[in-house]
GUKE-731244 format. One record per residue: z, x, y of N, C-alpha, C in turn; residue in three letters. Coordinates in pm, whole numbers, plus 32768, in hexadecimal, padded with zeros to 4 digits. Atoms other than C-alpha are relative to their C-alpha. Layout:
BEGIN
[[Z, X, Y], [Z, X, Y], [Z, X, Y], 'Ala']
...
***
This chain:
BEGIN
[[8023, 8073, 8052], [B1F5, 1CAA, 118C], [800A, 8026, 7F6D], 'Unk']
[[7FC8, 7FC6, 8072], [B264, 1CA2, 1036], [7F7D, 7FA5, 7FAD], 'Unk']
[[8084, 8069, 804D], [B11E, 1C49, 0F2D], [8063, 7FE6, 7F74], 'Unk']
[[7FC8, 801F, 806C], [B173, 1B75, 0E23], [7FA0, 8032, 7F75], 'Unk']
[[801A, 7FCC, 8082], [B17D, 1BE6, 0CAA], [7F73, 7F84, 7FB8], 'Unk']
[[805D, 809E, 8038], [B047, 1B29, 0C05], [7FD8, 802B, 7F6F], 'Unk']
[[8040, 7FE5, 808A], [B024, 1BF3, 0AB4], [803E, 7F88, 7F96], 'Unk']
[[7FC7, 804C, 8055], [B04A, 1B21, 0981], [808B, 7FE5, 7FD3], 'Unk']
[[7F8C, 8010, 8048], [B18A, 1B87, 08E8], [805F, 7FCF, 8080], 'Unk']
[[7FA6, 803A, 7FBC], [B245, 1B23, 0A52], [7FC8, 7F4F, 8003], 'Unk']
[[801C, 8073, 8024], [B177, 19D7, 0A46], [8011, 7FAB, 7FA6], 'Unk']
[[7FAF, 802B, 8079], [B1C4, 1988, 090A], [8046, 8037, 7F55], 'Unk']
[[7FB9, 7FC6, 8047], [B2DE, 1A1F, 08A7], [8020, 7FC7, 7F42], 'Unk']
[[7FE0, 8028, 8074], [B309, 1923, 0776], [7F92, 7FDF, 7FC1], 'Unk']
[[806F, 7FFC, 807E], [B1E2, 1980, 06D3], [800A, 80AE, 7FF0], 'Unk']
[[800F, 7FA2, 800C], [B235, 1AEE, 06B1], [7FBF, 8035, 7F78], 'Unk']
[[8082, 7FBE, 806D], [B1C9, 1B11, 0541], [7F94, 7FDA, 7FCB], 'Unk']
[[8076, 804B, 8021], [B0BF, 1A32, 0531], [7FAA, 8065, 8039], 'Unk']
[[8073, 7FB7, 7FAC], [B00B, 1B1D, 0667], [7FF9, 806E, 7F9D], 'Unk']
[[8018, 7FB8, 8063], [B051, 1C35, 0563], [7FA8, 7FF1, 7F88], 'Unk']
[[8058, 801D, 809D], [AFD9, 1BA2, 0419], [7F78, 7FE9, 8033], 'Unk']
[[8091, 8019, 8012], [AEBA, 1B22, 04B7], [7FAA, 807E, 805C], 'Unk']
[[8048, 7F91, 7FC9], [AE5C, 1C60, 05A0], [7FE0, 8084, 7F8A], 'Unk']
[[800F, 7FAA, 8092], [AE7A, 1D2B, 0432], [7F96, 7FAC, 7FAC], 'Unk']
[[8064, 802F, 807F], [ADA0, 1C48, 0366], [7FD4, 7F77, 8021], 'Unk']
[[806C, 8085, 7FC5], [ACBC, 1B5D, 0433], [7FD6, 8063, 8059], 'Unk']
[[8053, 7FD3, 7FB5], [ABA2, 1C1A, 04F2], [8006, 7FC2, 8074], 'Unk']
[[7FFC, 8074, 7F75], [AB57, 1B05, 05C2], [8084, 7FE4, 806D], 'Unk']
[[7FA6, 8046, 7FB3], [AC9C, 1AB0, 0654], [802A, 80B6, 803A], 'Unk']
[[8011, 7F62, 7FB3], [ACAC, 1C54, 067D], [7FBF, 802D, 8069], 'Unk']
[[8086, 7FCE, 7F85], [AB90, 1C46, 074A], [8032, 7FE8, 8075], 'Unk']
[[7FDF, 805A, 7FA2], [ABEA, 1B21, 0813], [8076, 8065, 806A], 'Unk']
[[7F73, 7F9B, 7FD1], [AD69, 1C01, 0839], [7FAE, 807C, 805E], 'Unk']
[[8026, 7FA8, 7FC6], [ACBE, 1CFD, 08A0], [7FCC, 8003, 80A3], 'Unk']
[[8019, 800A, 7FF4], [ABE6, 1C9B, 0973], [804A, 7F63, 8089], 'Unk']
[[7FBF, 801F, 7F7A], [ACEF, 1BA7, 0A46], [8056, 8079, 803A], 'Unk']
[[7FBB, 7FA2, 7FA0], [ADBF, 1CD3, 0A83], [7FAF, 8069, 8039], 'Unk']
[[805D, 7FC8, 7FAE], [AC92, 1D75, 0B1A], [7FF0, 7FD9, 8077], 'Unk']
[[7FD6, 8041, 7F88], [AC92, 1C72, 0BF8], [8059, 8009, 8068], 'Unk']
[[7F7C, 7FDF, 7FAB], [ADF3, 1C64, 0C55], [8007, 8074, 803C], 'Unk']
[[7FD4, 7F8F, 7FC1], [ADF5, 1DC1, 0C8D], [7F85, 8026, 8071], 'Unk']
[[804E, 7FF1, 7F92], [ACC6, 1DB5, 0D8D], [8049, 7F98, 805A], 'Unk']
[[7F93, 806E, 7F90], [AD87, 1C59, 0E32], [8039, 806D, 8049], 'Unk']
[[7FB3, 7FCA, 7F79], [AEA6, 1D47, 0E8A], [7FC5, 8085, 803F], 'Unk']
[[8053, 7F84, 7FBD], [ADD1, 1E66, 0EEA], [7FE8, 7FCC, 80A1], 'Unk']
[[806A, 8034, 7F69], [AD18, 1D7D, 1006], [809A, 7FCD, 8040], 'Unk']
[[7F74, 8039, 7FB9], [AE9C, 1CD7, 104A], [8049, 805E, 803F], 'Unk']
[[7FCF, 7FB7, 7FCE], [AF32, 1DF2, 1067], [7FBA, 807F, 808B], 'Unk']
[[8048, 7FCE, 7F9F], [AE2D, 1E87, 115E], [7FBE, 806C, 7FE1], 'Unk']
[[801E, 7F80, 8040], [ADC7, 1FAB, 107C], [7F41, 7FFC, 8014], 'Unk']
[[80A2, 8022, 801D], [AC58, 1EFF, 105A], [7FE5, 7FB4, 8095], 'Unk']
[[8042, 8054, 7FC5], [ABA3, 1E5B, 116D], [7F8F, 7F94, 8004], 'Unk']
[[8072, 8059, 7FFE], [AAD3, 1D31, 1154], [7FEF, 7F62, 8067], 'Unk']
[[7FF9, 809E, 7FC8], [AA89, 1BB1, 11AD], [8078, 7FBF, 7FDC], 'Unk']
[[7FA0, 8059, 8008], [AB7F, 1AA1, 11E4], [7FDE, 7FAC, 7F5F], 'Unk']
[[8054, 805A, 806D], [AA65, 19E5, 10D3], [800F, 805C, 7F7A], 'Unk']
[[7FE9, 7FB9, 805C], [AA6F, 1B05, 0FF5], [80A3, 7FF6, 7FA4], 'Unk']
[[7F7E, 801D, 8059], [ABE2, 1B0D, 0FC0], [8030, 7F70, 7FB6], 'Unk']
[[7FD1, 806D, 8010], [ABE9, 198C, 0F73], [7F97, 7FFC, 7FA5], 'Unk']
[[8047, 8013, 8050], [AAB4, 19A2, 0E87], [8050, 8055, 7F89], 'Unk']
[[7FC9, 7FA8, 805B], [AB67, 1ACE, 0DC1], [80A8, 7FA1, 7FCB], 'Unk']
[[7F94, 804B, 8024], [ACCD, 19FD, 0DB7], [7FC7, 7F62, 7FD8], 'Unk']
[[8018, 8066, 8083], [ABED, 18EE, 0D1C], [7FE0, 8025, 7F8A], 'Unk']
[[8057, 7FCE, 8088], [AB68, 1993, 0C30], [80B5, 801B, 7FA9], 'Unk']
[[7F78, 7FF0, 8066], [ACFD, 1A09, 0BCF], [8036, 7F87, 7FE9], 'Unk']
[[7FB4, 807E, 7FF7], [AD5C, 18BF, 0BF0], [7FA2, 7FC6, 7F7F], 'Unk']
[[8022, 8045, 807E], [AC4E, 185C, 0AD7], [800F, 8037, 7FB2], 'Unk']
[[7FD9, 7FB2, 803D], [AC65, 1969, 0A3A], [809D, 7FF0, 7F83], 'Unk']
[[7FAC, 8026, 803B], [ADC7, 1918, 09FE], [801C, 7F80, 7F88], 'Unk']
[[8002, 8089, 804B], [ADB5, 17A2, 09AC], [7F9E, 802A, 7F5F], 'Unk']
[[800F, 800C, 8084], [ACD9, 1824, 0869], [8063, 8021, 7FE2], 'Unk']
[[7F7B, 7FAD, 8084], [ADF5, 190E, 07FE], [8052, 7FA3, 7FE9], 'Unk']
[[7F9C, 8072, 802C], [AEE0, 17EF, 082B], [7FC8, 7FB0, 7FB4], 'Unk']
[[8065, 8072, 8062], [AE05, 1710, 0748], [8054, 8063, 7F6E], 'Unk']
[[800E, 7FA0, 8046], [ADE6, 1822, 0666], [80A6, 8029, 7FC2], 'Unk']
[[7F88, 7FD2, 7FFB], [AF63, 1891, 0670], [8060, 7F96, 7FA5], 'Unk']
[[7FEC, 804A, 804D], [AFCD, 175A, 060D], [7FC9, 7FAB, 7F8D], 'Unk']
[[8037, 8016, 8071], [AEEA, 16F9, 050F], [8059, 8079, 7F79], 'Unk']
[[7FD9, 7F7B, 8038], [AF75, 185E, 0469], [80A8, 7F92, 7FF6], 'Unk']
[[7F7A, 8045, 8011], [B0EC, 17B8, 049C], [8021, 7F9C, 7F90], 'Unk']
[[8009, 8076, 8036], [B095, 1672, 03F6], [7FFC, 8048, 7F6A], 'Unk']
[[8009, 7FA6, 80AF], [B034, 173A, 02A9], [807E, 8043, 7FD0], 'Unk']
[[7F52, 7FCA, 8025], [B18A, 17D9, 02AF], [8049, 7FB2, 7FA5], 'Unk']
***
């Protein structure tokens, strides 16, 4: 089974220097970055079978990347618009 890519820069590739400018000089949206690819990288941990847990667990953690995300996308493009 092949896991799909879920870090930012393959998600959205056409914000590549926005995720830069604003992971260099915005805390907050650093955190956030941070803090979904923590996520992601426990997702494929439990996907890939490395981790063991609940069916509920893995679907509470891929919400959390899933909101996670939707700020950065807020966020991402707000940063664009100022361009």
């Amino acid at each position: 089974m092949s896991i799909e890519k879920h870090d930012l820069h393959h998600e959205f590739p056409e914000f590549h220097d926005e995720i830069h400018d604003l992971k260099m000089n915005d805390a907050h949206f650093a955190r956030l970055f941070n803090e979904y690819h923590d996520v992601n990288k426990e997702v494929i941990r439990i996907e890939e079978g490395v981790e063991n847990t609940t069916d509920e667990y893995l679907e509470q953690r891929k919400f959390k990347r899933l909101n996670l995300k939707d700020n950065l996308f807020v966020m991402l493009k707000k940063q664009k618009a100022k361009a």
